[in-house]
C-alpha positions as CSV (number, residue, x, y, z in Angstrom):
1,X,0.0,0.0,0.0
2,X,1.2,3.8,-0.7
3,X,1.3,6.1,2.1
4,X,-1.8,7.6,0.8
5,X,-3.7,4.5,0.9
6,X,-2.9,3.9,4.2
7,X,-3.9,7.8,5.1
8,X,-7.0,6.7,3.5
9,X,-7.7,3.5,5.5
10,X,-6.9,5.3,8.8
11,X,-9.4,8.5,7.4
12,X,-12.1,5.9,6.5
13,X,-11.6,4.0,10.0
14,X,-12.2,7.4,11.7
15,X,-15.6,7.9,9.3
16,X,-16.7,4.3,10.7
17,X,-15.8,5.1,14.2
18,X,-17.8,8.7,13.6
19,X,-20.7,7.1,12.0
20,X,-21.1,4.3,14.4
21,X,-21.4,7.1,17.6
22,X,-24.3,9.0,15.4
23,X,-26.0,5.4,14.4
24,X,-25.9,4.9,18.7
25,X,-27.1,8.4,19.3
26,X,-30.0,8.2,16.6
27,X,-30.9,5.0,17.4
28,X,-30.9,5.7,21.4
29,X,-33.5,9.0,20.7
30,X,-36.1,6.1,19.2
31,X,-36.4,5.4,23.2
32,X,-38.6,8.0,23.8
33,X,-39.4,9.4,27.1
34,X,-36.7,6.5,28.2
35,X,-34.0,8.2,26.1
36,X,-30.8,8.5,28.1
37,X,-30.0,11.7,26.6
38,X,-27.1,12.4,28.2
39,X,-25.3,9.5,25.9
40,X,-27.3,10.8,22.8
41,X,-25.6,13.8,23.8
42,X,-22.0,12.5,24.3
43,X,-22.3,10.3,20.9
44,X,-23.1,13.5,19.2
45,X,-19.7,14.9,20.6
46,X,-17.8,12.1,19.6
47,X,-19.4,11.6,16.2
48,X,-18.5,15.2,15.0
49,X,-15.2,14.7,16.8
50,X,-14.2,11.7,14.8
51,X,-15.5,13.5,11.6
52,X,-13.3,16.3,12.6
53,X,-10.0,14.4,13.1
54,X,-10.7,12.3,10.3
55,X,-10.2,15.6,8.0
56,X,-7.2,16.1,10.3
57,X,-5.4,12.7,9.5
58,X,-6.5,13.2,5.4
59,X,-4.5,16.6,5.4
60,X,-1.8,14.8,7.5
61,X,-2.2,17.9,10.2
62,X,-0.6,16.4,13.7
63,X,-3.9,16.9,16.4
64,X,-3.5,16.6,20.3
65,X,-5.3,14.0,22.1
66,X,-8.5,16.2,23.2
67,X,-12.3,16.3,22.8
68,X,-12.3,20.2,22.7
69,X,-14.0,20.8,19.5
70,X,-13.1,25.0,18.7
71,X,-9.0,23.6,19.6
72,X,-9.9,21.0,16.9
73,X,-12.0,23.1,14.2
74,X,-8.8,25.6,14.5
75,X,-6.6,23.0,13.6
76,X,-8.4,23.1,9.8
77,X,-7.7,24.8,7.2
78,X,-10.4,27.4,6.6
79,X,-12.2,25.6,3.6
80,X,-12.7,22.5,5.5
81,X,-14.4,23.8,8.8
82,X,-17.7,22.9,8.8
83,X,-20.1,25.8,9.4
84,X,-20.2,25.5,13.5
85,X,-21.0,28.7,15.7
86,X,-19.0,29.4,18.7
87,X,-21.9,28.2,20.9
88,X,-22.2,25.0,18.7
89,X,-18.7,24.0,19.4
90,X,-18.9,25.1,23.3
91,X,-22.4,22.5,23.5
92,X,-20.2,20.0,21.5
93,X,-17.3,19.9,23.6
94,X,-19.9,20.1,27.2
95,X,-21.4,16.8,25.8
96,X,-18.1,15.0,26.0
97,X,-17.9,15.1,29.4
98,X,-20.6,17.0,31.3
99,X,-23.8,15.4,31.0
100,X,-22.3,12.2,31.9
101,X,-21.0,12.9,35.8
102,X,-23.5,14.1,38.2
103,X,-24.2,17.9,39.0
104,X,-24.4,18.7,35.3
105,X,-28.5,18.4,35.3
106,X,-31.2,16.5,32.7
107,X,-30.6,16.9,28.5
108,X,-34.2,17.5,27.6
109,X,-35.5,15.1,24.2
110,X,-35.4,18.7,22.6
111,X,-32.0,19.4,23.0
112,X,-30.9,16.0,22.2
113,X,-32.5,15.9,19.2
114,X,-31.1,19.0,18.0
115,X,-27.7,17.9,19.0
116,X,-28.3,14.9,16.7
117,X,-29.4,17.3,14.0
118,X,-26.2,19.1,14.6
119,X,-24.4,16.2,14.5
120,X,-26.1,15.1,10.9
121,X,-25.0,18.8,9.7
122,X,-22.0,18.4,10.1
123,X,-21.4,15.2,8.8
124,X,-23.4,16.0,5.8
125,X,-20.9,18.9,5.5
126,X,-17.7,17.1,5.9
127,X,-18.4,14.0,3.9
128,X,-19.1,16.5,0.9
129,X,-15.5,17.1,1.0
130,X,-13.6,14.0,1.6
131,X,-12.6,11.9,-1.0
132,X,-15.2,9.0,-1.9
133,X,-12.0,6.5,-1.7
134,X,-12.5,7.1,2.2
135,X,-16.1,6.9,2.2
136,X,-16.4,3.7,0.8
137,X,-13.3,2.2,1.7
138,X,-13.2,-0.7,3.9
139,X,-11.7,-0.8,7.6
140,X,-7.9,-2.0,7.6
141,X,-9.0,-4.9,9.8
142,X,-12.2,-5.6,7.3
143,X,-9.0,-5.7,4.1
């Protein structure tokens, strides 16, 4: 394999990883009233984290272990940021952590669903601009 193949087999296992959370997230707001929203919440986060990073590793950019979504959106060059507001990326980054330990208070359905909303904007927008090689491309553990 060329290097870019295997930057495009690491890219397309971050897409899996990042489509995987927002499957879980999607499928856990079908519960209802029962919804856990808190994890809807924290699958949102890491589904448009993966996304994020997966641009990252395409453009070879070097990213810092973190779930802080603004330190990662800077890391991108202008024409691949997805359209996220400054409050977007603050509720993105909360999710990772803060609904999940006590003190932090109840997700409403609403808001959960519009984080998975969010969370389908921005994938919409970032698989517009990766290459389709990554999009279809099979996990290096599926090769």
């Amino acid at each position: 394999m060329s290097k870019r193949d295997d930057i495009h087999a690491v890219g397309a296992e971050w897409v899996k990883k990042a489509e995987n959370d927002l499957t879980a997230a999607s499928h856990t707001l079908t519960l209802g009233e029962k919804c856990p929203t808190d994890a809807v919440c924290f699958h949102v986060q890491q589904c448009v984290e993966k996304y994020l990073k997966a641009v990252l590793v395409l453009e070879e950019i070097p990213f810092p272990k973190t779930h802080d979504i603004e330190e990662i959106v800077l890391l991108l060059p202008l024409p691949l940021r997805p359209t996220l507001t400054k409050d977007e990326q603050g509720f993105l980054t909360e999710y990772a952590t803060g609904p999940r330990y006590p003190g932090w208070g109840e997700v409403s359905l609403t808001e959960a669903r519009r984080a998975v909303a969010l969370a389908r904007r921005v994938r919409k927008e970032i698989r517009a601009k990766l290459p389709k090689e990554v999009l279809r491309r099979r996990s290096v553990k599926e090769e």
